[in-house]
Every structure is written in C-alpha cells, then in structure tokens.
N, C-alpha and C positions, 0 to 999 in steps of 0.2 A: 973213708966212711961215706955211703951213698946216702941221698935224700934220704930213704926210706929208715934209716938208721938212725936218723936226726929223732930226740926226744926229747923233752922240756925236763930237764934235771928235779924239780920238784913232782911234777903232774904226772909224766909218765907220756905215751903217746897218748894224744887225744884222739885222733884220727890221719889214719894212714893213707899216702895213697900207693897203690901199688906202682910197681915199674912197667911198660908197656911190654907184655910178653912177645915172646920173637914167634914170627910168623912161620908155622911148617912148610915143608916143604911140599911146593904145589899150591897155598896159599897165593889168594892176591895176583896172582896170575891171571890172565884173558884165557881163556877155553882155547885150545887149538883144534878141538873136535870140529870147531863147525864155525868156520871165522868169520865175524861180518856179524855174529849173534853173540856176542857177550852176552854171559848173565848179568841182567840187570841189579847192579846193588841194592843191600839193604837199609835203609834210615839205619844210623845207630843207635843201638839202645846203651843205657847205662846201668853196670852194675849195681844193685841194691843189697848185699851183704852190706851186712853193720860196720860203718866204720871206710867203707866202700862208694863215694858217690853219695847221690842222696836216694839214702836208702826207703821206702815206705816206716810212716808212723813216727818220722823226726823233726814232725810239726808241731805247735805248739797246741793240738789238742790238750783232752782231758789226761792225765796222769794214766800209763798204766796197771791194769788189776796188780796188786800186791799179794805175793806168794802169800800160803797159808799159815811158812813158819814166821813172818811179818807181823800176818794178821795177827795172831797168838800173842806174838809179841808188845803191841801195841793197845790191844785188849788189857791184858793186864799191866802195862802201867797207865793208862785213861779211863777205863771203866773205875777205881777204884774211886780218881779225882772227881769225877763226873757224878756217881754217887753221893759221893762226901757234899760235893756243891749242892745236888738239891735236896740231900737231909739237912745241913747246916740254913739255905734259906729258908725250909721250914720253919725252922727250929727258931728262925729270928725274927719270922714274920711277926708282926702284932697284931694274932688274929683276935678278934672280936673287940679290939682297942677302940675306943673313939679316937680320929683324928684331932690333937691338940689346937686350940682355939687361940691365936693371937693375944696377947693381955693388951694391946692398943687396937681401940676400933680405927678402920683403916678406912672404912665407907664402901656404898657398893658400888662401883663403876657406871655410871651414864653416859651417853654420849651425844654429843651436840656438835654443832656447828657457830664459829665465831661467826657474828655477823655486822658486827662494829667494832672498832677498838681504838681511844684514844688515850692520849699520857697526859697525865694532869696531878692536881696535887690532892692528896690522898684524903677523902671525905667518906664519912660514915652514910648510908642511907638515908637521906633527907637532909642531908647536912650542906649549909652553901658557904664557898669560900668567900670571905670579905677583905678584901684590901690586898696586897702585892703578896706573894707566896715566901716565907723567908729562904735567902740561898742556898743555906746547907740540908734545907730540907729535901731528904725523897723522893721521886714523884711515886706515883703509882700508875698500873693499866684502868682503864675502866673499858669491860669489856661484857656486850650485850652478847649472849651465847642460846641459839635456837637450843631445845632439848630434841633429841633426833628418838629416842627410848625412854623407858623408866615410866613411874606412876603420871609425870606431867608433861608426857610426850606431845610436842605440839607448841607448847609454850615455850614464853623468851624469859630467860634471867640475868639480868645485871649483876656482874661480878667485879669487885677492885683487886687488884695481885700489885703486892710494893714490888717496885722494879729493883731488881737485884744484877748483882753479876751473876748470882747463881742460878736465878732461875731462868726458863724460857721465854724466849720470846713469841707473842701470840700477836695473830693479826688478823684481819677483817679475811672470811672463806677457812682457816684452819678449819679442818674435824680434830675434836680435843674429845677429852675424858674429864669425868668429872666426879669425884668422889662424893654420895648423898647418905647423907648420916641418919637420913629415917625418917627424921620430922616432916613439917607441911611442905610435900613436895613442889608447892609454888612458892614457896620463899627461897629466895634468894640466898639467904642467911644457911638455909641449910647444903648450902652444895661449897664444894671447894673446886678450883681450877687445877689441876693436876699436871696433865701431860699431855699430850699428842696421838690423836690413833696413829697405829701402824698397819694395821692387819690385812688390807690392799698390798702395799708394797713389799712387806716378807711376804706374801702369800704367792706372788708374784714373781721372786727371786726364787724361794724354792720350788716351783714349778721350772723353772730356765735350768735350774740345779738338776732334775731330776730327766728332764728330757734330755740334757748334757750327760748324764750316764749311760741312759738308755741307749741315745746314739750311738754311742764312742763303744757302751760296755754290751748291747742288746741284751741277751738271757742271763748274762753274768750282771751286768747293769742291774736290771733288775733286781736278782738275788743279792744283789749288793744292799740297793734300795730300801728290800724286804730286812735286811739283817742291821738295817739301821734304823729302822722304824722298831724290832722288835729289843733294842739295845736302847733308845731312847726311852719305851716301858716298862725294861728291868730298872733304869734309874730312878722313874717315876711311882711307880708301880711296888716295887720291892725298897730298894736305897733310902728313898725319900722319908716314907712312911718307917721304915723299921730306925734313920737314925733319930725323927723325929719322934718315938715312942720309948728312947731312950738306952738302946743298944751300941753296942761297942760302935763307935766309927768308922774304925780301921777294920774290925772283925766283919763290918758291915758289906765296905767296900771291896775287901777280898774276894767274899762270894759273891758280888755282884760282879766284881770283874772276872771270874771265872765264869760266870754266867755268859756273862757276854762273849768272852772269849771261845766257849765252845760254840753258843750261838752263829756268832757273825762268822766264822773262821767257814767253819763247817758248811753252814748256808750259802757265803760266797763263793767257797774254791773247794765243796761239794766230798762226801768219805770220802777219801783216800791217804794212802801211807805219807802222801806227801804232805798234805796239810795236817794231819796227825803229826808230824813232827816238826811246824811251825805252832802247833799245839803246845807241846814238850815244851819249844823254845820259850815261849812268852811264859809258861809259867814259870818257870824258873829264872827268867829274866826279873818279873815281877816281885816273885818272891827277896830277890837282890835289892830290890829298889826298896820294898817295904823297909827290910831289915835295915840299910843304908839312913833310910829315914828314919827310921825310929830312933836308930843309936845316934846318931847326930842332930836329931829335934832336943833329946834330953842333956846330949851335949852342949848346945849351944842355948840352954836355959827358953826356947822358943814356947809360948804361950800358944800360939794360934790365936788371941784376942784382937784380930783386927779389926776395922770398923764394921765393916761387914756381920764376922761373928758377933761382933758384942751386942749390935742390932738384931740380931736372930734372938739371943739369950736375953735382950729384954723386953722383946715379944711373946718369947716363951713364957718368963716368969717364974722360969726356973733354969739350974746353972745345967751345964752339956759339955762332956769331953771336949774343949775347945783345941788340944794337942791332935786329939785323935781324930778331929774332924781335919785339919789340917794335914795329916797323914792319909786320910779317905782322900782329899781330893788330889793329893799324890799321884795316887795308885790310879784312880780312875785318869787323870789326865797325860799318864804314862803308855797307858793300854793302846793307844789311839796308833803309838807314834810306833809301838814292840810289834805289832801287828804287820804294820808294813815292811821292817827289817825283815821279821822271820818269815813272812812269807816270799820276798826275796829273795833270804838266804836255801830255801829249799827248793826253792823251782830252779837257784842255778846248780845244785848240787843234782839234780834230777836229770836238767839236761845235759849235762856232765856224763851222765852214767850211759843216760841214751847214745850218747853222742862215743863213747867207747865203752861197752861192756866190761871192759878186760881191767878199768882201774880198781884199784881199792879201796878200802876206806879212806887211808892216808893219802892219797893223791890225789880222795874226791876231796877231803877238809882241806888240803894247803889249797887247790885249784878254787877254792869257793872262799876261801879265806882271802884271801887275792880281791877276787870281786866284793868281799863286806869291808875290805879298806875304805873303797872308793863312795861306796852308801855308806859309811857310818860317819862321815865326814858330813854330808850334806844333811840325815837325819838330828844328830846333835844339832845341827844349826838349827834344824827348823824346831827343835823342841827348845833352845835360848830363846830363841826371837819369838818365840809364841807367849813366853811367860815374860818378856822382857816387855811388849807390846801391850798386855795387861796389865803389868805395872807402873809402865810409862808416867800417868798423873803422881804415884808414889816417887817415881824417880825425879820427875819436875818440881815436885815438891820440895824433897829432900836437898837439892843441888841449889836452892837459892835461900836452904835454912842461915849457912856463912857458919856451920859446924865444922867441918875438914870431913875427906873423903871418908876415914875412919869411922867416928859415930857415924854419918850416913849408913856404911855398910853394914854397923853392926843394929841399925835399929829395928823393931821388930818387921815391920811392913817390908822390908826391904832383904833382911837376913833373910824370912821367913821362904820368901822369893827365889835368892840364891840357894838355899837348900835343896827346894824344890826343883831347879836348876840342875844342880849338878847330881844329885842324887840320882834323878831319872837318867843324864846323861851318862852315868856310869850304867845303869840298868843296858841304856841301848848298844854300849859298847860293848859290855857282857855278852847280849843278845848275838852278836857277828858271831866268837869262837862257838859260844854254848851251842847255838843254833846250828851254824854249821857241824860241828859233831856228829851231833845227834843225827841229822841226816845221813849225813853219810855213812855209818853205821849203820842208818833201814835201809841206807838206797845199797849199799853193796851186798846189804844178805838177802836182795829178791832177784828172783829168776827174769834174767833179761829176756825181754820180748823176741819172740823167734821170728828172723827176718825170715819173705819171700825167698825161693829157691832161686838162685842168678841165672837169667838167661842167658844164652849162648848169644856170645859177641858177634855184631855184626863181621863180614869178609869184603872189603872195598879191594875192588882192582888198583894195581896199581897206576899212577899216570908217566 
C-alpha cells in the first residue's frame, strides 16, 4: 500500500498528497542545441487544486457563500425561531407598566469623600463619654465625610458606623457613597455610610477589556464588542423589566436568550451557513438544559428562595416565581459557555470540508467529534469553576456548619448550585454531538469552492 493510499479509518483522506510524476522523456535535461546556454530554470510553483498543497481560499478568512439549496434550507428552520422570538418578546414586554417601586426606601446615592476617621466608643450626637469604655463593648467609626454632590454639595458631615466584621472598613481619602433619605440635607442624621465608589476603576478595566479585543480581535473585536453591549440591553432592557412586571421567568429568559443568541452570533461571526449552524446548535443545546432543569428543580423539591431572592420578594412586596426565576438564570448563564462550543464545533467541521471536499457527512461528524472531545473537557470545567466560585462564601459557610457532607449538599443554597452545575454541563456536552451534526449535514450539501486552474509545473535541469 503507498503513501497515497494511507487514510484515517474514521475521517476518510483529509488531504492527499500526490506522488512525484515521472519526468518525460526529454525532460530535465540540459539543451544540446546550443551548449554553454542552458535554459535558465523556473522558481517552482506549487499546485493549488483542493486537497493539493496550499491551495487559494484555505485561510481562515470569512466562511464561503452558501449554496442556494443551503440557503433554503436554513431559511426555513431559523426564520420560523427568529420570528417566534420577536412575537413572543412582544408579547412579554410590559408595555405601558410603571416600573415597580421598592417597598424599602433605599435612599438616593451621594458622594463624598472620607476626610477623617477615628474608632472610638459609640456616642449619639452631642453625647460625651465619661469614665473608662466597658470591655465587651463595640467600638464604632466616627467618620467626617466631605459631600462631593447632592442638595448639600460642599458641606462636611459627621457619621458613626458600629464596627462590625461585616461591614467595611473606611479611612481618612476613601470616596464612599452615601444613602440620603430626603430630609435636611445638612444633618448628619439623614445620610447613611454605605459603601465605596467604584466607577473610576471598573471604568478603567473595561476600557483595558475592550482595547484587548480590539487588538487581538480588530473588525471582529469590535463586532464582538458591539454584540456584547447589545446582549447586556436585551437583559436590561427586555429581561429585567418583563420578570419584574410579573411574567414567567423561565418564559422570560428563553426569549431573551434567543435574542441574544441570534444577536451576538450573527453580529460577531457575520450571515453565514456556518454560523447558522452554531445557531441550530445552541438552541437545541439550550432547550436540553431548560428541560434538564426544570425536571430536576421540581425533583429535587428546589424553591429558588435564596437570600438573594427572598431580598428581591421583600422589596417587591409581593411573591414572584422564585423556581422560575432560578431556572431563568440557568439559561441565561449557560448561553455564554453554548456559544463558544458551537461555534468551535462548526468552524472545525467547515475546515474540514475546505480542507477535502470529497468527505461526507459522516466523516465530517466523527473527524469534528474528535476535536469537541478535547473542548468539551475544558468547557465543563470552566462552567463548574464559574458557578463553584460564586458560591464559594456558601460553600465556606456550609463546611464549618459540623453537619456531614450530606445535608451540606442537600441544602438549598448549595443543591440549588449543583443543579445548576450539572444541568448546564450536560447541555454543553450535548452541544459537541448536536452541534457537530448539524454542521456537517449543511457543510456536506454546499457546493465546494471551485479552486484556481493548476499551473504547469516548473522543469529544473537536472544536476
């Protein structure tokens, strides 16, 4: 059996190379016409038939055009999704709703700067301590804070904060926040010490975030950019508002996450057949994870009343699918991780096809199935360690209860967690086979790119 014969038992040949044709006769020879003048050789050039060297067009450009029986194809299984997505966000928006109101005033945000702060023992306004402080008592901050904004911009006010383990620590230069409840904006009494600005240093880091794309990604960076900015205002924008006005959770997040999903896909890696079937992928990925979830949130008796929730619902002042809101953020926290799979699993099934026109279906899915081994391995991890890292304080918490691993793992914060876990991680493994299929099946029924005509081999004398 020659080289040439050698093929990968699953894949098929990828690419061939040929054997070196035998030289005719008269070839390669020095001229005897007129000795002293060889003709001078030609540089060689290299075949570019498909399959042939490196052929023109087996760069990692843009996708090419997608036959018409493709198009048709993919027309009607996406137009129909696509549709449905923006009747259904219609249909869920809350249009002319008022935005629901807090039932706890929260105060309006000020900002100031610390400009003293010492620890001492905890005295009311005009109150002066006499005699030795008792032991077990407290101390508190007392901390003078400039107002930088708000009605009494300019002014200083004296604030005490009991010193806790939980709360922050402040010191003389912080810029802090400060919650003002309304009243006379020079008392003191009406402001609370809150928290910390940030808005300098996230403003800061996503700007490094964003020129880090730009660089690395340039026009696609960009489009990346753009398709993350307009997926951060379908959750705002649509998500936010429709579960806050009292619509399904889960109904919510699906068509948000289809939103985004055509969005971002599309605007980052631009029409085509190929991202139309990282398209395919994710939804049906998705739809796995919902289902997965739902039947095992109601299996496992899971409320979704975390502290989180139950703080929303007594802000609201009225009760909110607490399960279904815990299913929404499933789905949307799953989308992030489907995206990456399926669009890896199609750009390698793509250059796959480029790279031998002549495979099939079947030998594009086992050869692509191959490469989503090796990424579905590293994705699961990183969608464990994403949810495992947010729970972290839950997990510290629960591990010095002196319960046994058991109740730890079955309590809510913590189940709820695992769910979420594995649910999605079944989605992403889904996502390899599903994903791959479905590729391969658009990529083997469009019309291969018609390579350049081969030119004629160079003729080297021989030495």
């Amino acid at each position: 059996m020659t080289h040439d014969d050698l093929a990968d038992a699953d894949t098929g040949p990828i690419r061939r190379i040929p054997a070196e044709p035998r030289a005719r006769r008269g070839q390669n020879r020095p001229s005897t016409r007129n000795p002293g003048t060889a003709r001078k050789p030609k540089p060689p050039t290299v075949d570019v038939h498909h399959g042939h060297g490196h052929g023109h067009g087996h760069g990692h450009g843009p996708a090419a055009p997608a036959s018409r029986r493709v198009r048709l194809l993919l027309i009607w299984l996406l137009a129909p999704v696509a549709l449905l997505t923006v009747v259904a966000g219609l249909w869920l928006y809350p249009w002319g709703k008022a935005k629901p109101a807090s039932a706890y005033q929260q105060g309006t945000p000020v900002h100031g700067t610390v400009t003293t702060a010492t620890s001492g023992p905890c005295l009311a306004p005009g109150q002066v301590q006499v005699g030795q402080p008792d032991t077990g008592e407290k101390p508190c901050l007392t901390a003078e804070v400039a107002l930088t904004d708000g009605a009494a911009s300019g002014s200083a006010v004296r604030l005490t904060v009991p010193i806790e383990p939980s709360t922050p620590r402040f010191s003389a230069g912080d810029k802090v926040v400060l919650a003002y409840n309304g009243a006379n904006p020079r008392d003191a009494s009406s402001y609370q010490l809150v928290d910390f600005q940030r808005g300098l240093p996230l403003a800061v880091l996503a700007a490094l975030f964003a020129i880090a794309v730009v660089v690395l990604g340039r026009w696609q960076g960009v489009a990346a950019l753009g398709a993350l900015v307009l997926s951060f205002l379908v959750l705002v924008m649509f998500v936010l508002p429709a579960i806050l006005a009292g619509e399904n959770p889960l109904l919510v997040a699906i068509v948000g996450a289809g939103a985004i999903m055509f969005v971002a896909l599309y605007l980052t890696h631009g029409l085509s057949a190929r991202t139309s079937a990282a398209v395919l992928g994710t939804m049906v990925s998705l739809a796995l994870i919902g289902a997965l979830s739902a039947i095992f949130s109601a299996a496992a008796s899971l409320t979704g009343l975390d502290e989180s929730t139950s703080t929303l619902i007594a802000s609201l002042g009225h009760g909110i699918d607490a399960r279904g809101l815990l299913l929404a953020g499933i789905v949307i926290g799953s989308l992030g991780v489907l995206d990456d799979v399926t669009v890896t699993q199609t750009s390698a099934v793509w250059e796959l096809r480029r790279a031998n026109p002549k495979l099939g279906w079947r030998e594009l899915y086992l050869a692509g199935l191959r490469i989503g081994r090796d990424h579905v391995g590293s994705a699961v991890n990183t969608l464990v360690m994403a949810y495992a890292g947010a729970a972290l304080p839950v997990m510290l918490y629960s591990s010095i209860s002196g319960v046994g691993l058991g109740p730890i793992l079955g309590a809510q914060d913590v189940a709820q967690e695992i769910v979420r876990t594995l649910a999605g991680s079944v989605g992403i493994v889904a996502a390899v086979p599903v994903t791959t299929v479905l590729a391969a099946l658009i990529a083997s029924r469009e019309v291969p790119v018609k390579a350049a005509a081969p030119r004629r081999k160079s003729q080297l004398p021989q030495q």
